[in-house]
N, C-alpha and C positions, 0 to 999 in steps of 0.2 A: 949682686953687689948692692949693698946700702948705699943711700946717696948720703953726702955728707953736710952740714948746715950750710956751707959755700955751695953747695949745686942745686939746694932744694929748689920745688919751683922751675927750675930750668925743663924747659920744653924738654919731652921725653922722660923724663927722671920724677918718681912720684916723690911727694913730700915725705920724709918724714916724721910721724906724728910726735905731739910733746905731751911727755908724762906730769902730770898734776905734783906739784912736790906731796899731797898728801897718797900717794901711791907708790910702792915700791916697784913696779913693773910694768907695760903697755898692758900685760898679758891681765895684772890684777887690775890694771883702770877699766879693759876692755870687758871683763868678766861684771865689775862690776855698773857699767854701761849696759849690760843685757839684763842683768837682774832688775834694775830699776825700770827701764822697759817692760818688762813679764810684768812688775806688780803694778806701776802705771793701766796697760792693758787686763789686767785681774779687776780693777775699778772702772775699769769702760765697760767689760760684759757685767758686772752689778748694775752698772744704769740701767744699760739695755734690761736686765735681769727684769727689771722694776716692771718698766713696758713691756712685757711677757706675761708676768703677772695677771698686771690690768687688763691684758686683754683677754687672756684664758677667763675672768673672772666675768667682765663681759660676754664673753662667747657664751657660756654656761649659761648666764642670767637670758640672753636672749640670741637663742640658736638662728630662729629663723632670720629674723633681721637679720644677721651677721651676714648668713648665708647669701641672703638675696643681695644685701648690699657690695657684697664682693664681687658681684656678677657686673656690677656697676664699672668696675673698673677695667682698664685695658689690655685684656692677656698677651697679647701680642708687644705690645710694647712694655710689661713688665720683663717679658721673657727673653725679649734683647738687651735689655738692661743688665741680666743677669748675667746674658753669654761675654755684653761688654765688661763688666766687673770680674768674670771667671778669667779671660783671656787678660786683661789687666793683669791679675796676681802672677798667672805666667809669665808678662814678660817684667816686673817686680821681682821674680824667685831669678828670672835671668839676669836679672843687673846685680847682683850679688855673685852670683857664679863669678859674671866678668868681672867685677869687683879684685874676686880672689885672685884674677888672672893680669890683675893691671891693665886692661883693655878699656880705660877710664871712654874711650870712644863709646864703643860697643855698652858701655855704662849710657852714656848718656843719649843713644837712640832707644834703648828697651826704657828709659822713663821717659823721654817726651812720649814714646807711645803710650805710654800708662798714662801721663796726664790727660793725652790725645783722649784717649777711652775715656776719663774720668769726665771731662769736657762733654761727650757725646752723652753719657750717662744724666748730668745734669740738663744738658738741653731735652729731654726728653723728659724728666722730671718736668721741667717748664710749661711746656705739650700740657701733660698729666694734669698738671696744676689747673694749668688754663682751664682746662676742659669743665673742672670741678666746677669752680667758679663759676662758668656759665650756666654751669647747670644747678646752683647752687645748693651743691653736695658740699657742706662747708659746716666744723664742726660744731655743736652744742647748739645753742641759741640760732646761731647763723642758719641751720640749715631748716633749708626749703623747699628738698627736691619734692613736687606733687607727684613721683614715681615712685615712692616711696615712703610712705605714712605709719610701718608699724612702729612702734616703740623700741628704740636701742638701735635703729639707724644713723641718728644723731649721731651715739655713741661708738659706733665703729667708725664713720668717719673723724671722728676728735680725736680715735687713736689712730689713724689712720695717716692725718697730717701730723701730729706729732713725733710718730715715730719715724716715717719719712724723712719729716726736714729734720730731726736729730742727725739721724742718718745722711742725710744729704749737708748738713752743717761738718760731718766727719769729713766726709769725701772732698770738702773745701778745703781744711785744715789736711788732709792727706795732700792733698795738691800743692800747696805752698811748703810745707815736708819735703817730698820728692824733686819740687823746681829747686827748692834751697841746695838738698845736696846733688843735684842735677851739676852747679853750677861748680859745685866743689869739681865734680867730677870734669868739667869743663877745663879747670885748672890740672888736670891730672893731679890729684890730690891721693885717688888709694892705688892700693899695691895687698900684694899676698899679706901684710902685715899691719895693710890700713886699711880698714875696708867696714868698719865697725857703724861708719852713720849709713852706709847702704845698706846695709843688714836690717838696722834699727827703722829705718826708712817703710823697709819692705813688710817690716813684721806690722808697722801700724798699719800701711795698707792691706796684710794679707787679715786684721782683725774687721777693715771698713768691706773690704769683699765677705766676709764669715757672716756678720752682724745682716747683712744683705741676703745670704744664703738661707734663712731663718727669716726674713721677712717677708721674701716673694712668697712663698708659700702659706705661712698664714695670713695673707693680706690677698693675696689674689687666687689659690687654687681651694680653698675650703669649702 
């Protein structure tokens, strides 16, 4: 049964949603709430696109640097990062499921776990950072490590923190995403027929986990 604008809100009973007078149906607002998300996310992989580019172009111009300098960094701790952002989008893909199901509960422990992850992710980034710094593996001009003196060292480290903290600026902006409609869902807000900002939620998170699946590897196993 549909709740009615007298019961919305009311503990147990999900809201429900209001159509934009420029929309003829939830069904055509909702359709077009995903589309504008797909092409939103079609201009995030371009940025990224861009740093890919640069760095292939980099790699090419100086192999071995590249190489040695990636040795530099912390395999171990990239590679829990990675298990933390993979399990992340798991329980992300599950809060949509429950989503569908009106279990706005079960919504909202599968995203504080994903922010949980997200949190853990960036502390570890923190770690990472530190570490540079000390060792002033830091890009362009900045860098100074005397472990490292070939030409195009620099330059992997410059893309190195750049594409990171983009990436780590994502995973910020994914958090304040997910707490916002966390809270929605705190409100028992969706239901089988509201469920469109947990969707939208999860798909920007499942782009900042992607964007990351393509970084550990050419940042840390080359």
């Amino acid at each position: 049964m549909q709740s009615s604008p007298a019961t919305a809100g009311v503990a147990g009973v999900p809201h429900r949603p209001q159509v934009a007078a420029h929309f003829a149906s939830l069904e055509v607002q909702n359709h077009a709430a995903r589309l504008g998300m797909w092409l939103f996310l079609a201009t995030e992989i371009l940025l990224f696109a861009g740093l890919f580019v640069i760095y292939a172009n980099y790699r090419f111009l100086f192999p071995e640097a590249f190489a040695l300098a990636s040795r530099e960094l912390n395999l171990n701790l990239g590679t829990f990062n990675t298990l933390l952002l993979i399990t992340s989008s798991f329980t992300a893909a599950m809060a949509v499921h429950y989503a569908k199901e009106a279990q706005n509960k079960k919504v909202v422990v599968m995203f504080v776990l994903t922010i949980l992850m997200a949190c853990g992710f960036l502390v570890v980034k923190y770690f990472e950072y530190a570490h540079k710094f000390h060792e002033h593996q830091l890009p362009g001009p900045y860098y100074a490590f005397p472990g490292l003196t070939l030409p195009g060292a620099s330059a992997y480290f410059t893309i190195y923190f750049l594409s990171t903290g983009l990436h780590a600026f994502h995973v910020i902006v994914g958090m304040i995403v997910l707490g916002w409609v966390t809270l929605k869902a705190m409100r028992n807000e969706f239901s089988h027929y509201n469920y469109t900002a947990v969707e939208l939620g999860s798909m920007y998170w499942h782009l900042v986990d992607l964007v990351w699946i393509f970084l550990f590897p050419m940042l840390y196993l080359i």
